[in-house]
Backbone bond lengths (Angstrom), bond angles and torsions (degrees), N, CA, C in turn:
res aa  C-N    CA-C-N  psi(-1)  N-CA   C-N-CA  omega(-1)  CA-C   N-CA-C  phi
1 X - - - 1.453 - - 1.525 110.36 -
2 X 1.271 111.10 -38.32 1.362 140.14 154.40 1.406 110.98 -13.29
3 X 1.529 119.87 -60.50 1.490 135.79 -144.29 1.654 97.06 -102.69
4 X 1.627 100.16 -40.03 1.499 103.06 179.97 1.668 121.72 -77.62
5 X 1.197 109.37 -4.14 1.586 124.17 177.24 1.560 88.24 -88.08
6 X 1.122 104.49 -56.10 2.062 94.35 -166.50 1.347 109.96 -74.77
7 X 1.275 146.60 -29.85 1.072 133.50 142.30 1.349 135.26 -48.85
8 X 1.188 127.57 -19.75 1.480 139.09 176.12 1.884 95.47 -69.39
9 X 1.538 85.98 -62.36 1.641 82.38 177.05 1.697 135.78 -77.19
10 X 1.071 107.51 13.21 1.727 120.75 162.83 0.807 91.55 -78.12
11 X 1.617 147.69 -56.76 1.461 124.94 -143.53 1.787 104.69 -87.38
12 X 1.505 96.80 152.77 1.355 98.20 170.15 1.796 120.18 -87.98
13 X 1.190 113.05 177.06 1.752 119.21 179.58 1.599 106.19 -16.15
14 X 1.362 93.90 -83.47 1.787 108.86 -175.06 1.006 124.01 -38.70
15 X 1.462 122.98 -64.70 1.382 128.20 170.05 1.680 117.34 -54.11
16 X 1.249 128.26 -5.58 1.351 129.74 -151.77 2.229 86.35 -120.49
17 X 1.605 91.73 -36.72 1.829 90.73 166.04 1.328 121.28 -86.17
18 X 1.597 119.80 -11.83 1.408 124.34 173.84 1.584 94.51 -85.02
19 X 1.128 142.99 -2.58 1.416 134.06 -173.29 1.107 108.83 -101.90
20 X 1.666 118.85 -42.50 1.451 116.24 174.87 1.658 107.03 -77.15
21 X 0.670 112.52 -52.53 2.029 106.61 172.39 1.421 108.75 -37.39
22 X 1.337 113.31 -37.14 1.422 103.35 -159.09 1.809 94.31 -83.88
23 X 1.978 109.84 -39.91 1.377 99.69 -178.64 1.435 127.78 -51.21
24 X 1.359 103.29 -37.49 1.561 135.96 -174.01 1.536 87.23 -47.09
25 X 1.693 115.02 -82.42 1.013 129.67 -156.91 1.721 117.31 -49.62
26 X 1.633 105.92 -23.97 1.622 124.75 172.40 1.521 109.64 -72.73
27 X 1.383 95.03 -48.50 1.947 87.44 175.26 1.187 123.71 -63.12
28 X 1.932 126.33 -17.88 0.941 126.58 -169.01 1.508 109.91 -76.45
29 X 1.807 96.10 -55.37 1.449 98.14 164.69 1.534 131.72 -53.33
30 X 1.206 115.66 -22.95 1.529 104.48 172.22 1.428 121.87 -84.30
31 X 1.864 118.82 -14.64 1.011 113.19 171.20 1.549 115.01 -64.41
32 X 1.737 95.84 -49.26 1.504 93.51 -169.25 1.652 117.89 -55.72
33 X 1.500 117.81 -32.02 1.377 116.89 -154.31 1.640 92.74 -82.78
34 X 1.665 130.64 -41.51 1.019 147.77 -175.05 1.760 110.68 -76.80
35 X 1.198 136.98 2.03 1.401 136.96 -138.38 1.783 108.13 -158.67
36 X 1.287 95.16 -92.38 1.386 109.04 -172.93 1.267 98.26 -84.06
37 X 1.146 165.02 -131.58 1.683 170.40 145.64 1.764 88.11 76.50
38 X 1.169 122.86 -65.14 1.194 141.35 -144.09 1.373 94.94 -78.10
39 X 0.842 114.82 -49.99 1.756 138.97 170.93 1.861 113.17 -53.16
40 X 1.179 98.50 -40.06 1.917 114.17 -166.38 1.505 103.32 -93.62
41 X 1.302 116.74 -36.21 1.283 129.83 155.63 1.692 134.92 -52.60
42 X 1.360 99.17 -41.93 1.088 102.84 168.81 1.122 114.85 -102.33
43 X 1.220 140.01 25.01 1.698 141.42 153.74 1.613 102.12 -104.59
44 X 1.078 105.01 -26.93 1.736 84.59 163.83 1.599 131.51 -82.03
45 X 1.612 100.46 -18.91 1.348 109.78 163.04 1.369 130.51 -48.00
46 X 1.640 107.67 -49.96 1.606 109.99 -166.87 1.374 71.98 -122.36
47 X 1.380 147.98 61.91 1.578 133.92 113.41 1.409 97.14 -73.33
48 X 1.637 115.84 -47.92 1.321 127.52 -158.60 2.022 97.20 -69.81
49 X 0.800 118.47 -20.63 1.254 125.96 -157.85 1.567 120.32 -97.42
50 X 1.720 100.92 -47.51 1.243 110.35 177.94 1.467 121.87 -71.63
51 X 1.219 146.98 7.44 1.611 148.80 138.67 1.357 109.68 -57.41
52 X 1.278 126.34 -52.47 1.530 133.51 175.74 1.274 112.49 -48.77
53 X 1.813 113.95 -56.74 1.382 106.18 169.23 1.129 126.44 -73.16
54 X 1.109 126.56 -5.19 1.882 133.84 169.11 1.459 96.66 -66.46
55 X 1.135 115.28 -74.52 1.750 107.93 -168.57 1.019 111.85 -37.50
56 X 1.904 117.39 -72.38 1.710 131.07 169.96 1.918 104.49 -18.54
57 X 1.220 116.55 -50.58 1.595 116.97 -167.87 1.777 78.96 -79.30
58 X 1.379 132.71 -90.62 1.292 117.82 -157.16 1.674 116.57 -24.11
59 X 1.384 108.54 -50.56 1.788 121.60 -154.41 1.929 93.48 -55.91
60 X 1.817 92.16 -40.08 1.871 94.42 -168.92 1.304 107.30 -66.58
61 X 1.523 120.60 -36.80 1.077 110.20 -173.89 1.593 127.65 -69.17
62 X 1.291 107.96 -27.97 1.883 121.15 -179.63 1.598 85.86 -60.79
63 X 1.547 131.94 -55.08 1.049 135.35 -136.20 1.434 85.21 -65.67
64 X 1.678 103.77 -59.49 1.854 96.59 -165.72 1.401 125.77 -60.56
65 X 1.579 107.10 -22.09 1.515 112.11 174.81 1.111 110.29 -65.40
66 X 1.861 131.29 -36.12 1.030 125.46 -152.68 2.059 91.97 -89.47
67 X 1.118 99.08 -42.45 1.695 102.36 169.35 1.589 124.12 -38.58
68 X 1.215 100.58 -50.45 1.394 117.60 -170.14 1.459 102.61 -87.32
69 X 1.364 141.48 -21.51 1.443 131.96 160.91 1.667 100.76 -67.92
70 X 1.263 118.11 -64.86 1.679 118.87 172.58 1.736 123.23 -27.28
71 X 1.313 100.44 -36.19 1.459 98.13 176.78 1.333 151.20 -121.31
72 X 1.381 91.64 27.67 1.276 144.02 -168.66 1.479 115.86 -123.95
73 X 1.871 120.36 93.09 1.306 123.45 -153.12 1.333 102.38 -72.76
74 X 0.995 121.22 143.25 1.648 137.17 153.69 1.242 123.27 -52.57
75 X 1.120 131.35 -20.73 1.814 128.54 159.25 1.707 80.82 -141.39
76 X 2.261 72.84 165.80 0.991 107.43 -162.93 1.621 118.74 -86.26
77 X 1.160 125.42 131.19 1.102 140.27 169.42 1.828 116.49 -4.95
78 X 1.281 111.03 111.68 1.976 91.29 177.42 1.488 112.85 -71.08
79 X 1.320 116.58 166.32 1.211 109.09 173.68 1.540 145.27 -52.45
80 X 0.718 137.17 136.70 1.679 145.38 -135.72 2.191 82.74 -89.56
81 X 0.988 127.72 101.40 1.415 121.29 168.18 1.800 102.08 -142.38
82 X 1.850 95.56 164.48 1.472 95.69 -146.01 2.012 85.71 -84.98
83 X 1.666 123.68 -26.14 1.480 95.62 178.58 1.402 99.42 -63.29
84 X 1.316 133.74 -63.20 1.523 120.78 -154.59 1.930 104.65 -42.10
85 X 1.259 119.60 -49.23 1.253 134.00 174.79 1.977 106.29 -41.31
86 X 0.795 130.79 -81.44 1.253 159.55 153.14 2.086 101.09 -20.38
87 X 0.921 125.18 -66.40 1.626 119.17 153.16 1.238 118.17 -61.52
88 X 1.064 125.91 -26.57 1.630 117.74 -176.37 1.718 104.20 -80.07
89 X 1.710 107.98 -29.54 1.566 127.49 176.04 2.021 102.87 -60.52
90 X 1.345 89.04 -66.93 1.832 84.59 176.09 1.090 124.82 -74.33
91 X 1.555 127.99 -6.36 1.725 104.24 172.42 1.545 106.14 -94.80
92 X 1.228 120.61 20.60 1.189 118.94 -177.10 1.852 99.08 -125.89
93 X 1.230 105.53 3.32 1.874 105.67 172.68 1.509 112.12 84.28
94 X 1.443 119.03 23.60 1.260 110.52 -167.79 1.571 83.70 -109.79
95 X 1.659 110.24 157.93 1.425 119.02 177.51 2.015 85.45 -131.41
96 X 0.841 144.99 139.40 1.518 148.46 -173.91 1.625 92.67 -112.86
97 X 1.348 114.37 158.77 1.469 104.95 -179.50 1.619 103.17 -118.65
98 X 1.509 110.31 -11.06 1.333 124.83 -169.66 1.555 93.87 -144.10
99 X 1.410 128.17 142.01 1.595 134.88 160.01 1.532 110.26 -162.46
100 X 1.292 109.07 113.81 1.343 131.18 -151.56 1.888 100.46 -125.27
101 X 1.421 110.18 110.88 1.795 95.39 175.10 1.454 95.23 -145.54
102 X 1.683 88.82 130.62 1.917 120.08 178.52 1.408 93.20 -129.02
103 X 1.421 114.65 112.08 1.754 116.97 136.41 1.276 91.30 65.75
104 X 1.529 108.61 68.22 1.613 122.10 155.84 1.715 103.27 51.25
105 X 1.436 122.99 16.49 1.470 117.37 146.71 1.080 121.64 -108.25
106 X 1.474 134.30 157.34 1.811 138.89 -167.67 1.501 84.58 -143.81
107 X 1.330 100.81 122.37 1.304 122.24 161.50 1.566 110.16 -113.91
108 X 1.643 108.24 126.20 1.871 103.93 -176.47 1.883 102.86 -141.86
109 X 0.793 87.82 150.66 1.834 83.93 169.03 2.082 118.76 -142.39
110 X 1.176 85.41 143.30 1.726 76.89 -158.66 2.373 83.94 -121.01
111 X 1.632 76.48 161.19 1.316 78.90 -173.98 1.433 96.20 -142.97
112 X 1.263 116.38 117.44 1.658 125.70 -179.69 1.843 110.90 86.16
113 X 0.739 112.30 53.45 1.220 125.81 -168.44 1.636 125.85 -103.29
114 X 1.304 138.41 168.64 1.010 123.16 -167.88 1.788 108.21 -109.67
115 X 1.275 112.30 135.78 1.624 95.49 -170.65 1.579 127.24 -54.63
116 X 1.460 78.98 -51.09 1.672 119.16 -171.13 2.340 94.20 -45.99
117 X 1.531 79.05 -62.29 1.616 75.00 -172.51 1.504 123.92 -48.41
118 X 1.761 109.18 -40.43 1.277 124.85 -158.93 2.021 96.44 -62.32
119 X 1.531 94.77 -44.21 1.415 87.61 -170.36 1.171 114.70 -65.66
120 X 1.983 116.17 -34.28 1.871 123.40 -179.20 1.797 84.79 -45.98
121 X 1.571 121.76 -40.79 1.983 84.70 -139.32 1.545 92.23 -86.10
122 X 1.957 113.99 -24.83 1.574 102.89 -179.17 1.584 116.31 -38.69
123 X 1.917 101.63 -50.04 1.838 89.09 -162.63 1.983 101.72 -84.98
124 X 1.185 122.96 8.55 1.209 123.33 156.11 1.630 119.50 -77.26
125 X 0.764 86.15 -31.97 1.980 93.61 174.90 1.727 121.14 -82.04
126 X 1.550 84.93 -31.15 1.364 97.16 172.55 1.913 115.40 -73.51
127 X 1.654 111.11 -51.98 0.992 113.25 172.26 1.721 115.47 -58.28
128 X 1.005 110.77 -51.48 1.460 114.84 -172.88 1.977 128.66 -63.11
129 X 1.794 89.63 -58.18 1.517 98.59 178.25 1.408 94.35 -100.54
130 X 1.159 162.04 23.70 1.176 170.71 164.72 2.035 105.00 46.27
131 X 1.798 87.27 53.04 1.359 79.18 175.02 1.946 108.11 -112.10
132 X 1.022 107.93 159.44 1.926 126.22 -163.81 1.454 90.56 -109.35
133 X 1.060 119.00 152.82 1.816 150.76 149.70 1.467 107.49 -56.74
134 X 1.041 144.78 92.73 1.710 145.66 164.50 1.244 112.37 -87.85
135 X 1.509 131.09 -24.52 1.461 138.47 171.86 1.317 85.51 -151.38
136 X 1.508 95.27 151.58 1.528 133.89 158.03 1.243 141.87 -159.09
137 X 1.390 118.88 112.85 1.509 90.14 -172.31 1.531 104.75 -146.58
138 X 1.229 101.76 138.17 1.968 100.49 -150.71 1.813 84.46 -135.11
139 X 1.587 94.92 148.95 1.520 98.81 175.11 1.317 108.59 -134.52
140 X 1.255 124.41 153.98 1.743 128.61 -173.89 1.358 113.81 -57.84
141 X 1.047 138.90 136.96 1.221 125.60 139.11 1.920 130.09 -80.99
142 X 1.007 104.92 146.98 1.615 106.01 164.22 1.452 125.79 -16.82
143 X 2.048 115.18 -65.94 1.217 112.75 162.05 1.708 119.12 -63.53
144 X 1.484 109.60 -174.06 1.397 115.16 -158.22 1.889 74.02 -94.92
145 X 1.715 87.60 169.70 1.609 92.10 166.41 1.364 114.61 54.64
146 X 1.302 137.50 -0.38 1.875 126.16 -165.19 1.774 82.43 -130.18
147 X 1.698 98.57 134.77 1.133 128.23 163.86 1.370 134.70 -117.00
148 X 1.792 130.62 169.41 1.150 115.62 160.80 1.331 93.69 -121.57
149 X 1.355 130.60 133.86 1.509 136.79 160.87 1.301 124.07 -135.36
150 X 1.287 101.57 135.40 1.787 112.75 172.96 1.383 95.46 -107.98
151 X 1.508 100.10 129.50 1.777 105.01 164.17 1.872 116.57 -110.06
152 X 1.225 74.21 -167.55 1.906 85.40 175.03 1.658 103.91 -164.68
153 X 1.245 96.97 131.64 1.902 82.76 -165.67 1.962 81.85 -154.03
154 X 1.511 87.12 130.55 1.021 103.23 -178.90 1.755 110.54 -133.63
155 X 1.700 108.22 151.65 1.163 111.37 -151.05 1.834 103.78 -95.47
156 X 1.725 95.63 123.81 1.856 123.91 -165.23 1.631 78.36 -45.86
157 X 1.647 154.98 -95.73 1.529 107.34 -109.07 1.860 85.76 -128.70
């Protein structure tokens, strides 16, 4: 600090106002290049940008409205009973070894079963009696395609 006090004071008037102009003039430039630039730049970016993402948000949104009317049945669900349950089980090849239903839950468990089918009758059950998967838990068998699963399926509304 020492060195910069005695050098401050060697110089005379002029040189001591050509030093601050010039510092002045350094801070200015580092604000702007460090500050504002960075700043002016990036508002022209997403000026340029933000119409693109307006549509992108409009386009998703038609999509989800139009999704969410699609998957969402138009009448209401028939009543949840164990024959309708039980035919909807055999035309789809399922034999259950256990099927248990309290208060709009169905508890069933199948043993040797076919995957492929189990999943056709889930999203059939799902579409139809508007029932969901709440537990599941299925294990491989040896052959290809053959499962063991216990579910829990409880009824969407």
């Amino acid at each position: 600090m020492n060195a910069l006090s005695r050098f401050w004071v060697e110089r005379n008037a002029r040189e001591r106002r050509i030093l601050i102009a010039g510092s002045i003039l350094l801070l200015l430039l580092l604000c702007w290049l460090l500050l504002i630039e960075p700043a002016l730049d990036g508002r022209a970016y997403w000026r340029q940008r933000l119409p693109v993402l307006r549509a992108e948000r409009a386009q998703m949104q038609l999509l989800a409205r139009q999704t969410g009317t699609t998957s969402t049945p138009s009448r209401a669900a028939p009543p949840l009973d164990r024959p309708a349950l039980e035919r909807s089980l055999a035309a789809a090849g399922l034999k259950p070894q256990s099927l248990t239903m309290t208060d709009g839950l169905v508890r069933t468990h199948f043993t040797d079963v076919s995957f492929v089918a189990l999943t056709d009758w889930l999203q059939q059950s799902q579409r139809n009696a508007q029932l969901a998967v709440s537990e599941a838990t299925v294990s491989a068998r040896t052959r290809v395609d053959r499962v063991d699963a216990t579910l829990a399926l409880r009824r969407l509304r």
